[in-house]
C-alpha positions in Angstrom: 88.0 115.2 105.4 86.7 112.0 107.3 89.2 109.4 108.6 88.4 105.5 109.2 91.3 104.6 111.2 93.6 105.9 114.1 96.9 104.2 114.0 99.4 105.3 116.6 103.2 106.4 115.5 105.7 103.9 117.0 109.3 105.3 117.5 112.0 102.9 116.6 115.5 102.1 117.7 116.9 101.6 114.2 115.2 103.2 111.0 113.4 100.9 108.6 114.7 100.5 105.0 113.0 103.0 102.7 113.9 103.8 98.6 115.6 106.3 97.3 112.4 106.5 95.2 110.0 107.4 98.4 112.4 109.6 100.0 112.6 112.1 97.4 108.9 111.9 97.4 109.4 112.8 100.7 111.9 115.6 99.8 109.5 117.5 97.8 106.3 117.2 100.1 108.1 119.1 102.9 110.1 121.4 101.2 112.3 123.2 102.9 112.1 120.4 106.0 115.7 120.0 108.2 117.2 117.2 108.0 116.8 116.9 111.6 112.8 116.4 110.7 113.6 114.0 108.0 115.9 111.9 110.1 113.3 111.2 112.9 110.9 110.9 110.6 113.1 107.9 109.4 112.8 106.5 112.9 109.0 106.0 112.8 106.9 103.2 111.5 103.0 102.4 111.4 101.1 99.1 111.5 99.2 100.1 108.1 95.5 99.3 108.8 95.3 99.2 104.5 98.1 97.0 104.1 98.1 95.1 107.1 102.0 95.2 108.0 104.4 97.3 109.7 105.1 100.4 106.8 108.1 103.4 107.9 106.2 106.3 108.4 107.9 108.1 105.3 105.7 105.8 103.5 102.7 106.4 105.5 103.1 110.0 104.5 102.7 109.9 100.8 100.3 107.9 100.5 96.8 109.3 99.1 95.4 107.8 102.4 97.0 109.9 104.8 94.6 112.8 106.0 96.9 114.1 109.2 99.2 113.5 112.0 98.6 114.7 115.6 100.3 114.2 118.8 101.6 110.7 117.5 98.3 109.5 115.9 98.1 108.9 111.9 94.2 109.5 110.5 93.9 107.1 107.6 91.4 107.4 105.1 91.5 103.4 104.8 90.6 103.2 101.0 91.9 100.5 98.7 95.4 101.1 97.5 95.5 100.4 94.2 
């Protein structure tokens, strides 16, 4: 898989808002995932290269851009969202 964009993940204070909707999405990518993942996972965010604005990381995660995380660093695909 090639990647267009590195985008660091930034931990956050407070968790940004995210529907009930995404995080079910969420839910059934991981599996069997602690809620001790899931929770911190709710306390990241990523300036989305594809969007241009500040996106939780949940919803970083599910989308069909997303190729991998390592070490804090999101590889984006950087294709048009539809």
């Amino acid at each position: 898989m090639s990647y267009r964009y590195e985008v660091p993940v930034e931990k956050l204070g407070e968790p940004l808002r995210v529907s009930k909707e995404l995080a079910e999405q969420v839910k059934e990518a991981l599996g069997s995932a602690s809620r001790k993942v899931l929770s911190e996972m709710r306390r990241e965010a990523v300036n989305c290269p594809v969007l241009g604005e500040r996106v939780p990381f949940l919803q970083c995660y599910v989308c069909k851009n997303f190729v991998r995380r390592v070490r804090g660093v999101v590889y984006c695909k950087g294709e048009e969202l539809s």
